[in-house]
C-alpha positions in Angstrom: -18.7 -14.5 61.2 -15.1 -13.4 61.4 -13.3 -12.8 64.9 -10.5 -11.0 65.7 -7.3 -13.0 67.5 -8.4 -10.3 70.8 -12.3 -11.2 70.9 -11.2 -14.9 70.7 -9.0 -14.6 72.9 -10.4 -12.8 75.3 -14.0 -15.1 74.9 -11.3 -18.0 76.0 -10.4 -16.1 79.0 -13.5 -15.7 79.8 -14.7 -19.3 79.7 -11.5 -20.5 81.7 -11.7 -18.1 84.1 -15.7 -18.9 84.9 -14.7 -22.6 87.0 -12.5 -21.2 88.9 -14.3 -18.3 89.7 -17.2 -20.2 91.0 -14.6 -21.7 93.3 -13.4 -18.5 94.9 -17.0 -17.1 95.2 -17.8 -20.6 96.9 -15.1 -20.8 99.1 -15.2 -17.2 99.9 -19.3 -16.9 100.8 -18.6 -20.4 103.2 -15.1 -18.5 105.0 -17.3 -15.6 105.5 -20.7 -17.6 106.9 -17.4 -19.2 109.2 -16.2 -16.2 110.0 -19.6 -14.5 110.9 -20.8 -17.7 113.1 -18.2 -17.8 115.1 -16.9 -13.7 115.4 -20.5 -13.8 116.7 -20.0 -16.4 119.4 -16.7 -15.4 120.4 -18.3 -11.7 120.5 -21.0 -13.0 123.1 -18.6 -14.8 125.0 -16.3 -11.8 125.3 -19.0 -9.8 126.3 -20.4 -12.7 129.0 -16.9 -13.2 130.7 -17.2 -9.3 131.2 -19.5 -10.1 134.0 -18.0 -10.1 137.3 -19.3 -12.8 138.8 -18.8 -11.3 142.4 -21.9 -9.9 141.6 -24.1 -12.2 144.3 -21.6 -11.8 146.9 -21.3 -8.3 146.3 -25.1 -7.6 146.4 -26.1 -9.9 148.8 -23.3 -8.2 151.2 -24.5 -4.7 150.8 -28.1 -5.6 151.2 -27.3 -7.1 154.2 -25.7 -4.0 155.7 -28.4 -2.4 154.8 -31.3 -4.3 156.6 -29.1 -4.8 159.7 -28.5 -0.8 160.0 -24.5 -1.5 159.8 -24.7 1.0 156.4 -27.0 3.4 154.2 -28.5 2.1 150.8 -27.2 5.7 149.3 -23.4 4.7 151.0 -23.3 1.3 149.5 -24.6 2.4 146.5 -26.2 -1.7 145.2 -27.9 0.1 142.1 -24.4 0.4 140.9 -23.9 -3.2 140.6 -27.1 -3.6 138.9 -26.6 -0.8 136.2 -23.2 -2.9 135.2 -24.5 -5.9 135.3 -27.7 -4.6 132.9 -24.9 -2.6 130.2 -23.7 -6.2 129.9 -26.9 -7.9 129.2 -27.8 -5.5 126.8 -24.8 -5.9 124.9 -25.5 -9.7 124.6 -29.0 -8.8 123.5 -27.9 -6.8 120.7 -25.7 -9.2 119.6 -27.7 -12.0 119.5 -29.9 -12.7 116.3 -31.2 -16.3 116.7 -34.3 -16.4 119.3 -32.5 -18.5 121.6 -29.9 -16.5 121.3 -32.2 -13.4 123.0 -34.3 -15.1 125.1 -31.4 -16.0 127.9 -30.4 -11.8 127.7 -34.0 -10.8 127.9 -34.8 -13.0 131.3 -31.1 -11.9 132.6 -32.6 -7.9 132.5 -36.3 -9.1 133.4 -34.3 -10.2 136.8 -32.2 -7.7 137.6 -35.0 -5.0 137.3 -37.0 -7.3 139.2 -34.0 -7.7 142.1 -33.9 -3.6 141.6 -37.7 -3.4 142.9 -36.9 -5.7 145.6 -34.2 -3.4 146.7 -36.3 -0.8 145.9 -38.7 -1.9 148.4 -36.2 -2.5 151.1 -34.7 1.1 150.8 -38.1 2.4 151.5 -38.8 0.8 154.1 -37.8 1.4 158.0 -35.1 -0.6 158.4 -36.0 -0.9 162.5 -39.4 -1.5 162.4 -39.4 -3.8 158.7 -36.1 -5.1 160.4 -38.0 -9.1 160.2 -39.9 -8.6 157.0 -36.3 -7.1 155.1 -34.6 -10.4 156.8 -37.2 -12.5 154.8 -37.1 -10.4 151.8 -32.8 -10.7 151.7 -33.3 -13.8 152.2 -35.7 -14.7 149.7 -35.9 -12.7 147.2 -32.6 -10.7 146.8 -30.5 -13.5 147.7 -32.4 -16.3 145.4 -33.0 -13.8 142.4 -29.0 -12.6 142.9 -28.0 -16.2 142.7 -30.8 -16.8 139.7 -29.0 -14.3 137.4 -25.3 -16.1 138.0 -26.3 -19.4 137.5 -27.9 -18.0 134.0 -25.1 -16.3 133.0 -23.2 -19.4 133.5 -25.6 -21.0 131.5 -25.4 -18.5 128.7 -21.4 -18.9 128.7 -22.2 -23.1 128.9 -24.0 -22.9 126.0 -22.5 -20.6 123.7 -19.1 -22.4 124.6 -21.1 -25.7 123.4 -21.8 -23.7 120.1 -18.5 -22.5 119.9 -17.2 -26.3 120.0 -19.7 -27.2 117.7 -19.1 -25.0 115.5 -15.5 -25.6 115.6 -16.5 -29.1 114.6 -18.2 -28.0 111.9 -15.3 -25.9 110.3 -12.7 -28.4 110.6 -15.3 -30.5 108.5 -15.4 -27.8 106.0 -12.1 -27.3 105.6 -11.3 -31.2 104.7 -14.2 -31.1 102.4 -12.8 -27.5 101.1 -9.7 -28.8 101.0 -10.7 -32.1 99.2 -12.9 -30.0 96.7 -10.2 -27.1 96.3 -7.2 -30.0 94.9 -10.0 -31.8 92.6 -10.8 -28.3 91.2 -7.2 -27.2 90.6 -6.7 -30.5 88.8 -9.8 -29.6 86.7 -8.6 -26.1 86.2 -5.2 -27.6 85.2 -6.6 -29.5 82.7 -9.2 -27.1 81.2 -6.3 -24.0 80.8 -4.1 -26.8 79.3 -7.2 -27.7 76.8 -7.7 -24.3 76.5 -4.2 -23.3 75.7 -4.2 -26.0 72.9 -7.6 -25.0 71.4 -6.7 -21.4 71.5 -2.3 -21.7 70.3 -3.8 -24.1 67.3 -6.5 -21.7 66.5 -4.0 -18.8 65.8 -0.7 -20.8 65.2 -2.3 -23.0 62.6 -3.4 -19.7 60.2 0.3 -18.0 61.1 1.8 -21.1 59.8 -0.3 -21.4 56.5 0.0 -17.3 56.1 4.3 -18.5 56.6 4.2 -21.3 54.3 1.4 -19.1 51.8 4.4 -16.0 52.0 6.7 -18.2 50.4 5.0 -19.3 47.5 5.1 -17.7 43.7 3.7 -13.7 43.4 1.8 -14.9 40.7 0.4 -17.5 42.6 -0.5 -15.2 45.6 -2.3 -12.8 43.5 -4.6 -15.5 42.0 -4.9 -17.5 44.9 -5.7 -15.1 49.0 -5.0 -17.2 52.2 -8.5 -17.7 53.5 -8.6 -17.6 57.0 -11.8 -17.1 59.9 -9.5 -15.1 61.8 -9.8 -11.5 60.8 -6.3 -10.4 61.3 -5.4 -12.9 59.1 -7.1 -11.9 56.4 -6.1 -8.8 56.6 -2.4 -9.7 56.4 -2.7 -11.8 53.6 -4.9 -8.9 51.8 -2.4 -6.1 53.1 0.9 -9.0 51.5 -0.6 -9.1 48.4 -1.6 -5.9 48.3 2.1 -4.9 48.9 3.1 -7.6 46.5 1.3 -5.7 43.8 2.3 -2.6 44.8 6.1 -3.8 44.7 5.8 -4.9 41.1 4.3 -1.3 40.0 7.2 0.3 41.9 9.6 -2.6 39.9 7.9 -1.1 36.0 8.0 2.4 37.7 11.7 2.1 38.0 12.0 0.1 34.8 10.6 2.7 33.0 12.1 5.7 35.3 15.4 4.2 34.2 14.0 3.3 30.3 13.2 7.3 30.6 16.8 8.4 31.8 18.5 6.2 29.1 16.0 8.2 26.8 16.6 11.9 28.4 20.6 10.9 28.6 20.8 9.9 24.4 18.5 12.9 23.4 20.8 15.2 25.4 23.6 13.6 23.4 21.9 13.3 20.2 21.2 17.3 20.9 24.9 18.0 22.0 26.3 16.5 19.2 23.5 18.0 16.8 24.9 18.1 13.3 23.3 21.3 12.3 25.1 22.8 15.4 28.5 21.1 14.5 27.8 21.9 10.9 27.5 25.9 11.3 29.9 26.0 13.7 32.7 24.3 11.4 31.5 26.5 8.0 32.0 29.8 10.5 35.6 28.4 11.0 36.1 27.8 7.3 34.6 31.4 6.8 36.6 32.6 9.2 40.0 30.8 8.1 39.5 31.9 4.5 38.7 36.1 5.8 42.1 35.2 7.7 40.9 35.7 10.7 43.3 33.2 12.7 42.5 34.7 15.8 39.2 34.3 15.5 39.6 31.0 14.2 41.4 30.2 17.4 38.6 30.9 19.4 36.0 29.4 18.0 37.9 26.5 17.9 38.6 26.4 22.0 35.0 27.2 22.6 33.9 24.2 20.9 36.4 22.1 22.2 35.4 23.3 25.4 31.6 23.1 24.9 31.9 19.5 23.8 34.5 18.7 26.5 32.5 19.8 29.6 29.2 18.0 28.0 30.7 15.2 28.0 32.2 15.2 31.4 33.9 12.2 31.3 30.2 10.0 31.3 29.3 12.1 34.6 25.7 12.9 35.1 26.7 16.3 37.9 28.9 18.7 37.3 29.6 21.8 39.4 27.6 24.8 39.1 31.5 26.6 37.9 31.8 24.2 35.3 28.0 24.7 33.4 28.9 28.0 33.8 31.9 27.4 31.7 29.9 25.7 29.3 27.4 27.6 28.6 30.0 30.5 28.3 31.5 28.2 25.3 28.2 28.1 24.1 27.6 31.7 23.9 30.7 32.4 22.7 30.7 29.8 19.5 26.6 31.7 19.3 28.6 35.4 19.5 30.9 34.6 16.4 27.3 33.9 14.4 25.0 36.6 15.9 27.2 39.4 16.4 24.8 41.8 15.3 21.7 40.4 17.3 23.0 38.8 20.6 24.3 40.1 23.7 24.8 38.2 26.7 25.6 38.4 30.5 26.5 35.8 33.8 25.5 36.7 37.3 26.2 33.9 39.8 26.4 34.4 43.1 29.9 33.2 44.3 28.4 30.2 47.0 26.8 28.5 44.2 30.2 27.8 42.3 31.2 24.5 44.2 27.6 23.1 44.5 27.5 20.0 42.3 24.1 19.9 39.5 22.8 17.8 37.0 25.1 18.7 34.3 23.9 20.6 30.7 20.8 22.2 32.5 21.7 25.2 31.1 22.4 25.0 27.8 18.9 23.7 25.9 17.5 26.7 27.8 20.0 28.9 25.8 19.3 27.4 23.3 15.3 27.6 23.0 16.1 31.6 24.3 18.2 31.9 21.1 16.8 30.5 18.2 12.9 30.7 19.5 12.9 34.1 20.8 16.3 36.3 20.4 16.6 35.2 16.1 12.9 36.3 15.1 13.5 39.7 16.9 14.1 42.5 13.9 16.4 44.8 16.5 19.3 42.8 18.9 18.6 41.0 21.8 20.1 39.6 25.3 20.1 36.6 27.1 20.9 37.6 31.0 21.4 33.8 33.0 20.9 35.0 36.9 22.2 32.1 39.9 21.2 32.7 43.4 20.3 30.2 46.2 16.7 30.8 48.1 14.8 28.8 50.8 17.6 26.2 50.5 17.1 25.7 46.4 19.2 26.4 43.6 17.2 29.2 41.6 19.0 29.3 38.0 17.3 32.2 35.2 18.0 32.2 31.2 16.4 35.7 30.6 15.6 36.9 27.1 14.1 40.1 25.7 13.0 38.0 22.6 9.4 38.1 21.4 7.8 36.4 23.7 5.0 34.3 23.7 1.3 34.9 24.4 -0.9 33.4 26.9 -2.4 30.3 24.8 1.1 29.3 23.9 2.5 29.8 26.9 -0.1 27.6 28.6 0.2 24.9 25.8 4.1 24.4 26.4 3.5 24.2 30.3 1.4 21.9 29.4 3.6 20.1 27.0 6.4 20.6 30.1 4.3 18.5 32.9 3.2 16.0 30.6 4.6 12.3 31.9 2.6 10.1 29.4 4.5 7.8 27.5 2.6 8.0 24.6 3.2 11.6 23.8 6.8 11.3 24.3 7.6 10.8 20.4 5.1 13.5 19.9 6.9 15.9 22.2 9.9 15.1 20.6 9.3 16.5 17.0 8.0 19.4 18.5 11.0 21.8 18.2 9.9 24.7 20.5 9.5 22.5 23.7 11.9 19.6 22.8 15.0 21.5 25.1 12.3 22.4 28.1 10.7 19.3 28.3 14.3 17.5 28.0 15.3 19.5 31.4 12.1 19.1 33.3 11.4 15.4 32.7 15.7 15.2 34.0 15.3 17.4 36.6 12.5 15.5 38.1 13.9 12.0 37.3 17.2 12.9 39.6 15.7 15.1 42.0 11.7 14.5 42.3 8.2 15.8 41.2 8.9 19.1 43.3 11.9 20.4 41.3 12.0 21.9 37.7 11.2 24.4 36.1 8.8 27.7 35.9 8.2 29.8 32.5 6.8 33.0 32.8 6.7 35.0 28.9 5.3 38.2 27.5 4.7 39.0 24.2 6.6 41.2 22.5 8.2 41.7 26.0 10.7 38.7 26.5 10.9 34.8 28.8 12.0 33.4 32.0 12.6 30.4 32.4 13.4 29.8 35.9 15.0 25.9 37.2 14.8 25.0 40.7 17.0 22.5 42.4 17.7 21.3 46.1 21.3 23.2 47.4 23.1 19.7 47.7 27.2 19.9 46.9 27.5 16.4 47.8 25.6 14.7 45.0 28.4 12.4 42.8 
């Protein structure tokens, strides 16, 4: 199974990163057992030293007041001293958790309320007529259970400064063995990332170095031969190269052929510019014309054609300004006026910001043409050709309308047809076939320079007229 260079990667991570993570959860549950053991004895100890250890002399004093009749019990107040002393044992009991470490605080509050009865006992009693029997009792009782609860409490501090030292012990230990253990385990670590490091560079670098050196090689050799690889990326890279190796040589024949197609297009446009059955009845009208003596004539027909042919050919220059095919076409229709006197009529509208814009030049005049001799020449009454220019939604609209005959729907739809049709193969075939010939020529230019979402548009009637309508981008930069 295939892994991606992340999921390696990150498995890697995972394995480096377990060692030393071990390490910190080690060192970190021993600083904390460290830190708990002896917060906990300082904690006692703090609390310990808290005790004043005036306490016997305090006590004892007041209780001897007391029994001699130099002070009242409620003056002296010796339950005071007890109720402090007892706050601070209980602190120490709940902060103990080993037995021994409750035992000492449980006996330390066993004696104070036991000293508490025994003062109890004395402040109920007459102090003149008990006077012997309270002596006894301070000096027995009060005064050896007073000086019972210091010497424990020294005790308790005695031994919980014996733990502290002990434990102290214990730690510095630790540390040198942490210590010891922590520099052995960054050398490991050191040397398992660097291992690591290797294993993981060489399992990526290797496969980007063969991918390099399998870049280099033949594009016949790449298409017959894909970079295996058990990274996934990889693979795809080399799939996605030679993918876009392929896709670079169809671009290459696109653009072989694109260009094939415009050296086509450009010598069927000259082929029909210099159409000898155009030139022909154009030269007998002049001879017709020079023999009716008709020089005027004559020398009109000769400057349209010398115009008409001039433009076209445009000194080998595929645009031409919109003012220009207007001239042209204007030739056009004239050398067309001196032959179809009796059945054409023509007019221009262009709108006066088209006139500089630069087009693909002789756009125009197949259009005418096909208007002409397809629809205007099989009508029995006269006919027009109106050619409209107008710029909307930032594109050159340019209209050859005829009120010819027209065409109906099946042949209208077949010529479309013939119009969008790309195919090689039905080129020669599209040719020969004179009523779409001079359309097909302009679409198949119009989308070669400009692109698939330019051209043209034929709406016809029968009986009724055609538009044909070209659409180009408004550029009047284009050279």
């Amino acid at each position: 199974m295939k892994n991606s260079i992340q999921n390696y990667v990150m498995k890697r991570l995972l394995i480096t990163f377990i060692p030393p993570a071990c390490i910190i959860l080690y060192l970190l549950f021993v600083l904390k057992w460290q830190n708990d053991e002896y917060t906990n004895i300082v904690k006692n100890l703090s609390i310990a030293t808290e005790f004043n250890f005036k306490f016997k002399e305090n006590v004892d004093h007041k209780m001897y007041r007391v029994v001699i009749g130099a002070d009242t019990i409620e003056n002296l107040n010796p339950y005071e001293d007890l109720e402090y002393a007892k706050n601070i044992f209980e602190k120490l009991l709940e902060s103990g958790d080993l037995k021994e470490e409750i035992n000492r605080p449980k006996g330390l509050i066993t004696l104070v309320n036991i000293l508490n009865n025994q003062i109890d006992n004395i402040a109920k009693s007459d102090i003149y007529k008990d006077y012997n029997k309270n002596i006894l009792s301070l000096e027995y009782d009060i005064r050896i259970t007073t000086e019972l609860i210091e010497d424990t409490v020294n005790d308790y501090i005695y031994e919980e400064t014996k733990k502290l030292n002990t434990v102290s012990i214990k730690i510095r230990k630790q540390m040198a063995v942490i210590f010891t253990f922590s520099i052995i385990s960054i050398l490991c670590i050191l040397y398992f990332t660097m291992y690591m490091y290797n294993l993981v560079s060489g399992h990526i670098a290797d496969p980007i170095k063969k991918l390099c050196n399998y870049t280099k090689r033949s594009e016949n050799d790449l298409l017959e031969n894909n970079l295996k690889s058990n990274i996934l990326e990889i693979d795809e890279l080399s799939y996605n190269f030679n993918d876009k190796i392929i896709r670079i040589k169809e671009l290459i024949e696109n653009i072989k052929i694109e260009q094939k197609n415009k050296k086509n297009t450009e010598l069927w446009l000259l082929q029909a510019q210099i159409n000898p059955h155009f030139l022909y009845n154009t030269l007998d009208t002049v001879v017709w014309m020079a023999e009716a003596g008709d020089s005027k004539k004559v020398v009109d027909m000769i400057t349209a054609l010398s115009s008409f042919l001039r433009i076209g050919l445009n000194k080998g220059k595929k645009f031409i300004q919109i003012r220009e095919e207007i001239r042209h076409i204007e030739s056009y229709l004239k050398i067309q006026k001196f032959r179809y006197d009796d059945i054409l009529e023509y007019s221009i509208e262009i709108e006066d910001s088209l006139y500089d814009m630069r087009i693909l030049k002789l756009l125009l005049q197949p259009l005418v043409e096909n208007a002409l001799y397809h629809g205007i020449k099989y009508k029995r009454e006269g006919g027009s050709i109106r050619i409209r220019g107008y710029e909307k939604d930032n594109n050159i609209i340019l209209e050859v309308i005829d009120n010819g005959v027209g065409m109906d729907e099946n042949k209208l739809n077949k010529i479309k047809a013939v119009i969008e049709n790309t195919s090689l193969e039905n080129r020669d075939i599209i040719r020969t076939n004179g009523d779409s010939f001079g359309l097909y020529n302009v679409a198949e230019r119009i989308r070669l320079y400009y692109g698939n979402e330019y051209g043209l548009d034929i709406e016809s009637r029968e009986n009724v007229g055609t538009t044909v309508t070209i659409i180009l981008p408004a550029e009047n930069n284009i050279d």
